[in-house]
N, C-alpha and C positions, 0 to 999 in steps of 0.2 A: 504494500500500500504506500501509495506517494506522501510523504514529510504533510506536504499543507494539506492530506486528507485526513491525516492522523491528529493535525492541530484542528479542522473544521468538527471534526468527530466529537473531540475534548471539551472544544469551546460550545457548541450545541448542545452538548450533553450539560453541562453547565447552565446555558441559559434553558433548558429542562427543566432543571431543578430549581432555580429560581421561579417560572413560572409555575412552577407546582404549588409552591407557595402562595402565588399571586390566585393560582387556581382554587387554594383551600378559601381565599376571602373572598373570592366568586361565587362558589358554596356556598359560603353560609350568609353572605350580605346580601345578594341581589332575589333572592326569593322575598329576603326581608325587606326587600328595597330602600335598604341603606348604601350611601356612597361609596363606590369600588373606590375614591380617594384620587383618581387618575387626574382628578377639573378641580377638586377641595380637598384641603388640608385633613382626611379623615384617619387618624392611628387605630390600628388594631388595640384592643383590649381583653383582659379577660372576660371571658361570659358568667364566670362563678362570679370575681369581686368587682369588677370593671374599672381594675387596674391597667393604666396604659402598658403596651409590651416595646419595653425598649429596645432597639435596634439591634444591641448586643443578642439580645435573647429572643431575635425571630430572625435567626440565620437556619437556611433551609436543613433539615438532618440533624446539623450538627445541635441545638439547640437541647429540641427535644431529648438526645441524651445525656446531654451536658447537666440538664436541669432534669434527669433522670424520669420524665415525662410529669413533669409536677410543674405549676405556674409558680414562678417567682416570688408571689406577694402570697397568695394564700393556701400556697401548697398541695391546692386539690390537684387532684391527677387531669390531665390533659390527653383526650381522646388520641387512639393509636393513628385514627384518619389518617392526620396531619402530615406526619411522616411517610406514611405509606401513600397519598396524594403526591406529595413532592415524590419519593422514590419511582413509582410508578410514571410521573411524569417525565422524567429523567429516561426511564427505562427506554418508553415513547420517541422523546427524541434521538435516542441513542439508535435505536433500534431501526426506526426510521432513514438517518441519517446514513447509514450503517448498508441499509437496502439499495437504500439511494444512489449508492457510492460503487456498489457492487454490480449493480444492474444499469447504472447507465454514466459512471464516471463525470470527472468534471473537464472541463475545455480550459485551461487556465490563463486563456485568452483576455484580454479586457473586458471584448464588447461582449462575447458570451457568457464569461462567470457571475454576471448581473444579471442575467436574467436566470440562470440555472439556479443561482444562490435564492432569486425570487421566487420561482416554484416551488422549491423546497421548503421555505419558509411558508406558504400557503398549505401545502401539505402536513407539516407538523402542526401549523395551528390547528388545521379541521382535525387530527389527531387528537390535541390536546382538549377541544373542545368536544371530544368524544366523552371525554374522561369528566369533564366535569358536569357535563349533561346528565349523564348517569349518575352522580352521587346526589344531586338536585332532585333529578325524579325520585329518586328510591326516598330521599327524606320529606318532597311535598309532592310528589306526584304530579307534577309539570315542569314543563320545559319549555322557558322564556323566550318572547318572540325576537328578543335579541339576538338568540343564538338561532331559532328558525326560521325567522325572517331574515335575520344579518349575515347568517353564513347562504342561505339561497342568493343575494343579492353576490356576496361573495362569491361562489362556487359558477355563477353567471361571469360574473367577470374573468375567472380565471380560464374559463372554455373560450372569450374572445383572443384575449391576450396572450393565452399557450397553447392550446389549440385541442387539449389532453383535458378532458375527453372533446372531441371534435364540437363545436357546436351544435348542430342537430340532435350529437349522442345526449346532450348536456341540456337540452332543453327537451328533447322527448324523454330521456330517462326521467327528469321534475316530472314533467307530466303524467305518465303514467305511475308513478311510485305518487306520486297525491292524490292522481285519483282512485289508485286502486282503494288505498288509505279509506281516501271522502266515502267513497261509495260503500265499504265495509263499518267503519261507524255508522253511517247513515241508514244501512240497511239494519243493523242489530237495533240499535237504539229505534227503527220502528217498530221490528217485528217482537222484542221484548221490553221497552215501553223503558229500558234506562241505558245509562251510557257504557258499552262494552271499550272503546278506543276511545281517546281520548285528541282531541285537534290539536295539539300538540305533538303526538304522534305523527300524524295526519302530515302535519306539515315536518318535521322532522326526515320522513320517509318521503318528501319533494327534494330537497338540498341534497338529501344524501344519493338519489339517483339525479340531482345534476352534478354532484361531485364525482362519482366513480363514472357517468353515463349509463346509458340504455340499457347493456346486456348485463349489467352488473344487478338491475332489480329482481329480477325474478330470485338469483342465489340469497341477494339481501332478506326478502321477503321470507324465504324458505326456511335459509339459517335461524332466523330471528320467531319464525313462528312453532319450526320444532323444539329449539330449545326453551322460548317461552313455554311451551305446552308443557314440556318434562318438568321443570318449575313449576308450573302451576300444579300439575298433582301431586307434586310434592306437596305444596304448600296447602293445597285441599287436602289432605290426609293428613298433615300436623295439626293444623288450625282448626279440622271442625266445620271446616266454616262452610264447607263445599261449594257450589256457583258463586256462592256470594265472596270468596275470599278475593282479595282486592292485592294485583299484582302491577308490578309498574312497567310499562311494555320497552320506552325509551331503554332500559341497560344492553335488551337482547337485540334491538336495534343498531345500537351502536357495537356491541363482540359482535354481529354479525356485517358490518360495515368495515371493521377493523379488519376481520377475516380476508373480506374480498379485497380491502386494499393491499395488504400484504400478495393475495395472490396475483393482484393486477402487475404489482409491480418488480413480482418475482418469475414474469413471464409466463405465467400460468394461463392455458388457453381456457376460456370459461365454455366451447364449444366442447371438450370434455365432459362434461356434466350432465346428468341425464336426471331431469325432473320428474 
């Protein structure tokens, strides 16, 4: 591996785990719709004493075991997330970067390293914002129009500008991955009279068939509906609860998104696959 792939590798995996961090205050602020801090002066605090968290003691990883997972001021213990957000996030870019570097190298040209560095960076976001979508759902059961509308708006742009997925694949994959979405809330929610998908999802499942394109909806759909189903009788047979146990759809969407990007980008022909 080339000297400046082994520094891009290092230096991403880095800004990883720093946004990991920035990912855990994404979590838990913006459902709350408190200030992600980015336009006003807003500091992280503790949620037990709502002691501000000095800079010292909100460095990614390191922190947490420094401070043996206990807050600073009142000693309560401090949810495992956090770290495992950030590591995980880390893991993401690393892994990514790492795909990326394998499977289609860099041009370490001027005019091309700018815009390869730009795709890739588009790429790990929607990554990262896999990640954070999913810990959002699982604790309120939505998934903000910021990320479903902001990254469709996104993942449109990125089909003009890099051409990956072609635009047509990028605007019919939206297409059909929303409406399959609409048209399956819309049809449960008549014929049993309450909401089985949630619009959220709905649009969720538009961005992510304009970010992979077209042939990637049906594997998304697939992945994300068999493993939701094994989950969910799991969770009907813990809980008692049967029909009515309340599962969040967004996590299986997103490992099944992650899936097909890895294979997209590991040259995986998706004409192999037999539905």
């Amino acid at each position: 591996m080339d000297p400046l792939e082994i520094a891009l590798l290092l230096i991403l995996s880095v800004v990883g785990l720093i946004l990991g961090s920035f990912g855990n205050a994404a979590i838990y602020r913006i459902p709350r719709e408190i200030p992600l801090g980015l336009f006003s002066h807003t500091r992280s605090k503790c949620p037990h004493c709502g002691a501000l968290i000095r800079a010292l003691h909100n460095v990614p990883l390191v922190s947490f075991f420094v401070l043996r997972g206990k807050c600073a001021s009142c000693r309560v213990k401090i949810s495992a997330r956090y770290p495992w957000v950030e590591f995980l996030s880390m893991l993401l870019f690393f892994s990514a970067t790492l795909i990326f570097i394998r499977t289609r190298g860099f041009s370490w040209g001027y005019d091309a390293l700018g815009k390869e560095l730009a795709y890739l960076a588009v790429q790990v976001y929607f990554l990262w914002s896999l990640l954070v979508v999913t810990y959002i759902d699982i604790d309120f059961r939505i998934i903000p129009d910021r990320f479903s509308l902001g990254n469709w708006v996104v993942a449109l742009a990125a089909c003009f500008i890099f051409d990956d997925p072609e635009v047509w694949q990028g605007i019919l994959g939206g297409a059909l991955g929303f409406g399959m979405f609409f048209l399956l809330a819309w049809g449960y929610e008549k014929l049993k009279g309450i909401e089985g998908l949630g619009f959220g999802d709905v649009k969720m499942m538009g961005w992510l068939g304009t970010w992979l394109g077209l042939e990637w909806v049906p594997f998304i759909v697939f992945v994300a509906s068999v493993s939701g189903l094994v989950v969910g009788l799991v969770q009907m047979r813990k809980s008692g609860e049967g029909m009515q146990a309340a599962l969040p759809f967004g996590p299986f969407l997103a490992i099944a998104a992650l899936v097909a990007w890895c294979l997209k980008f590991t040259a995986f022909s998706i004409d192999t696959l037999v539905f």
